[in-house]
C-alpha positions as CSV (number, residue, x, y, z in Angstrom):
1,X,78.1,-10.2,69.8
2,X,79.6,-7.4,68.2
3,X,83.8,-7.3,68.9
4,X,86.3,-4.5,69.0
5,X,88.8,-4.6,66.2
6,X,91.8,-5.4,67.0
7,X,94.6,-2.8,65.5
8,X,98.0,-4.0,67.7
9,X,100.3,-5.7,65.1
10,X,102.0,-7.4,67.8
11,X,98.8,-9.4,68.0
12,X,98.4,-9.8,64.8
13,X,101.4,-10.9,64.2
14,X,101.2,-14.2,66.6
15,X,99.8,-17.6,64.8
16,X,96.4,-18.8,64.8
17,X,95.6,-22.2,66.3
18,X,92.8,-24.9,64.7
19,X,89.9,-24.1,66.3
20,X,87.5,-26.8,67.6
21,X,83.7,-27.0,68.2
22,X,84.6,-25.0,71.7
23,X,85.4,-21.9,70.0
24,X,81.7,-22.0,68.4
25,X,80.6,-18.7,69.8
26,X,83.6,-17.4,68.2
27,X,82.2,-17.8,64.7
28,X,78.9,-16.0,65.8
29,X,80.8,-12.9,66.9
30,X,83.0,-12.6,63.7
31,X,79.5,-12.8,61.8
32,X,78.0,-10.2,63.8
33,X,81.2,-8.3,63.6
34,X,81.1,-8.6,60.2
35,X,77.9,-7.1,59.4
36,X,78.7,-4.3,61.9
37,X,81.5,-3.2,59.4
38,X,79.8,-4.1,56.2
39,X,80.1,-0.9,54.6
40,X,84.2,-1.1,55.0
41,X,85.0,-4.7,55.2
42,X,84.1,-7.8,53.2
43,X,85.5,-10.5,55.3
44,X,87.4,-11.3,59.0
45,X,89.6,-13.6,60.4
46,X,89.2,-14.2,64.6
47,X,92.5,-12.8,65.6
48,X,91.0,-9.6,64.4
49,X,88.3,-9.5,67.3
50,X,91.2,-10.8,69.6
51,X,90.8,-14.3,69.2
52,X,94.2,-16.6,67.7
53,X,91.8,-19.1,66.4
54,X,91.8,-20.2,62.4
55,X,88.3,-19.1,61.9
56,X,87.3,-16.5,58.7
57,X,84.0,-15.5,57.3
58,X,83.9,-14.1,54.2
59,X,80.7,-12.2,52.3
60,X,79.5,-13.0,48.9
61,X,76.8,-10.8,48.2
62,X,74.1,-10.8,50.6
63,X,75.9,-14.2,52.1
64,X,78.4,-14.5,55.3
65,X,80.5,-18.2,54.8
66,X,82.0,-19.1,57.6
67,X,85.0,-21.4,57.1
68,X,86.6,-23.0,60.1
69,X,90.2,-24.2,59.8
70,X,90.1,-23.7,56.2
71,X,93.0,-25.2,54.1
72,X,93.9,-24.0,50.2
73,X,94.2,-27.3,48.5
74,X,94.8,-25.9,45.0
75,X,95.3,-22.3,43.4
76,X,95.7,-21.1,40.3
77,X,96.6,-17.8,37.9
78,X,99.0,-15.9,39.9
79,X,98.5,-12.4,40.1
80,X,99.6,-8.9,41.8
81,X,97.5,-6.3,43.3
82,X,97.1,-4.0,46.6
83,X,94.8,-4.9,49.6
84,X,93.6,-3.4,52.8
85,X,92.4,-4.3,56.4
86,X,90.1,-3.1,58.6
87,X,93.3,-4.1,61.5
88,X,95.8,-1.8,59.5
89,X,96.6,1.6,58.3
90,X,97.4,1.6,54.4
91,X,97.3,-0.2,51.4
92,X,99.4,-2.8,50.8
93,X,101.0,-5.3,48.1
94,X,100.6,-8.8,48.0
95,X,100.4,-11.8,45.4
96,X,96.8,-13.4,45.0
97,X,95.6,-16.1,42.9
98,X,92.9,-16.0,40.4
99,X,91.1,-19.2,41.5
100,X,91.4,-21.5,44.8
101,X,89.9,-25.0,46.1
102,X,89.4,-25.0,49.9
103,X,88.8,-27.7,52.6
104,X,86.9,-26.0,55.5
105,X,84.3,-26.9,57.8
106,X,81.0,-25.0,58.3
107,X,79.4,-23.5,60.9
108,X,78.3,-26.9,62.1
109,X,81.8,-28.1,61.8
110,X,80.5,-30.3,59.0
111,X,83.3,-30.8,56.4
112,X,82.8,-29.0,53.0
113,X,84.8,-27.9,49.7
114,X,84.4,-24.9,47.7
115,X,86.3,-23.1,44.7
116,X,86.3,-19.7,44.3
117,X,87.0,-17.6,41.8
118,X,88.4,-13.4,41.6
119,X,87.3,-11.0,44.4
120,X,86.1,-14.1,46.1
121,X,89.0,-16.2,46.4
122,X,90.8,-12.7,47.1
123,X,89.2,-12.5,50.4
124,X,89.7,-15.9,51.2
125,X,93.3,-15.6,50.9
126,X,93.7,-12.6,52.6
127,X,91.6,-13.7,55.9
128,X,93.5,-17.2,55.5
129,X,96.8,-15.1,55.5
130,X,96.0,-13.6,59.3
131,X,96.8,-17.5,60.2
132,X,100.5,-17.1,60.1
133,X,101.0,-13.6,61.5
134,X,102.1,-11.9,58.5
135,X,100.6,-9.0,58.6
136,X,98.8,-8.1,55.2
């Protein structure tokens, strides 16, 4: 089902908790909402359909990856740059890394491993950022 984005920093601001095989639905809805805002947004964490749980999906190309409690294990070639978010007015800067490793479970709460690389691993780590409340 298609969510409401959530815009109240306080929200946003509040941690995300792992989420388990009960918050299942949860992934379904940030996939739908995702293609619902495809032509602005190329990934979402749950807290931004209202939900505190440390769930993302991201799209590569015609793809949506969910990741479920995903973890950076390994990053590499620091960077700066600007970002957006779909929750918040404005651009703002951050510090990104060229390439990551991340432990995650699918949709299926199977375990799996990926590296990224460049706008990729961008997204990643800016979805995986809504975890801790700092707001982007």
């Amino acid at each position: 089902m298609v969510k409401q984005i959530v815009r109240d920093p306080l929200f946003l601001q509040q941690k995300s908790t792992p989420a388990t095989k009960d918050d299942a639905q949860v992934i379904v809805d940030l996939m739908d909402t995702l293609k619902a805002n495809s032509d602005r947004c190329v990934g979402m964490a749950a807290n931004m359909i209202g939900v505190k749980k440390q769930i993302i999906v991201v799209s590569v190309g015609p793809f949506i990856i969910p990741m479920v409690n995903p973890v950076i294990t390994s990053k590499s070639g620091r960077y700066e740059t600007e970002e957006s978010c779909l929750s918040l007015d404005g651009v703002r800067p951050c510090i990104r890394y060229k390439e990551i490793e991340v432990d995650y479970l699918d949709q299926n709460f199977e375990p799996k491993h990926g590296i990224y690389k460049d706008f990729t691993a961008q997204i990643i780590q800016h979805e995986i950022q809504h975890f801790s409340g700092e707001l982007i």
